[in-house]
C-alpha positions in Angstrom: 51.0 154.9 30.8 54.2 155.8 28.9 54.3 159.2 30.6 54.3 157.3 33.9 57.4 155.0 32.3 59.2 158.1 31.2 58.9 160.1 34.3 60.0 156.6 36.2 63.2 156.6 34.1 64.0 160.4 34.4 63.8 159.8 38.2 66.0 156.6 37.8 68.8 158.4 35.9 68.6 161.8 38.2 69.0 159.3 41.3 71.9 157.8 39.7 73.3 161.3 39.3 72.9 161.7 42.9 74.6 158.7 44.2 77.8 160.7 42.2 77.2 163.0 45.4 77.2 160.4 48.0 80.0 158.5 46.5 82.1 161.7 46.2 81.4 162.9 49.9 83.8 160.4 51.2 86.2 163.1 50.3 84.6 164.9 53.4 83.0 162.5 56.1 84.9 160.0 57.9 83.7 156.1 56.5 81.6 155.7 58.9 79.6 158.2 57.6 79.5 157.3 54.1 78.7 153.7 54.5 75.6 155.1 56.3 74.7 157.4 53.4 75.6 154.8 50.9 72.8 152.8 52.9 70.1 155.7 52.6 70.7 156.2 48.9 70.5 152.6 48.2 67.5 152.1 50.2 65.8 155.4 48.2 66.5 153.6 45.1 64.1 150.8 45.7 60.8 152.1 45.0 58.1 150.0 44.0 55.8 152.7 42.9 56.6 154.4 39.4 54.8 157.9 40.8 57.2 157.9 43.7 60.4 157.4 41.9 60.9 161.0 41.2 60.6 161.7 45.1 64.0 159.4 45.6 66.8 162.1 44.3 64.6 164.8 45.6 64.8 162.9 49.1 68.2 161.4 48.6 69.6 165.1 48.4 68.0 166.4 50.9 69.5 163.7 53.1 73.0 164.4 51.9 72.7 168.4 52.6 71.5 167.4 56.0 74.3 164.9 56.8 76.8 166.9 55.6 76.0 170.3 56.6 75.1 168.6 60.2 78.6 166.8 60.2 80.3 169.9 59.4 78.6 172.0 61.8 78.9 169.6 64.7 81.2 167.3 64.2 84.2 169.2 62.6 83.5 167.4 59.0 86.3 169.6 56.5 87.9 168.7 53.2 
């Protein structure tokens, strides 16, 4: 049980590491953009099971890589 709580809040803290990305990448992608990823990651962050939580910064930067790298490819997304 408190390995489950410790894990939870390990995922919690590397998610909010993560959102650093998201909010940073408005540097690159037009707003748009950003409000949609802003959506994702807030939408990631609401997990009600403890055993996923770790999956949300996993997921939520594999998201960000795809939007990004996609937007740059296609879409002319520079610095």
């Amino acid at each position: 049980m408190r390995m489950r709580r410790v894990v939870g809040w390990l995922g919690l803290a590397a998610h909010l590491a993560v959102g650093f990305w998201y909010a940073a990448s408005g540097l690159v992608v037009p707003g748009w953009a950003l409000a949609g990823l802003l959506v994702v990651w807030a939408v990631l962050l609401v997990r009600r099971r403890p055993a996923l939580v770790p999956l949300a910064p996993l997921s939520a930067v594999l998201v960000w890589l795809a939007v990004v790298s996609a937007g740059g490819a296609w879409l002319g997304w520079t610095a």
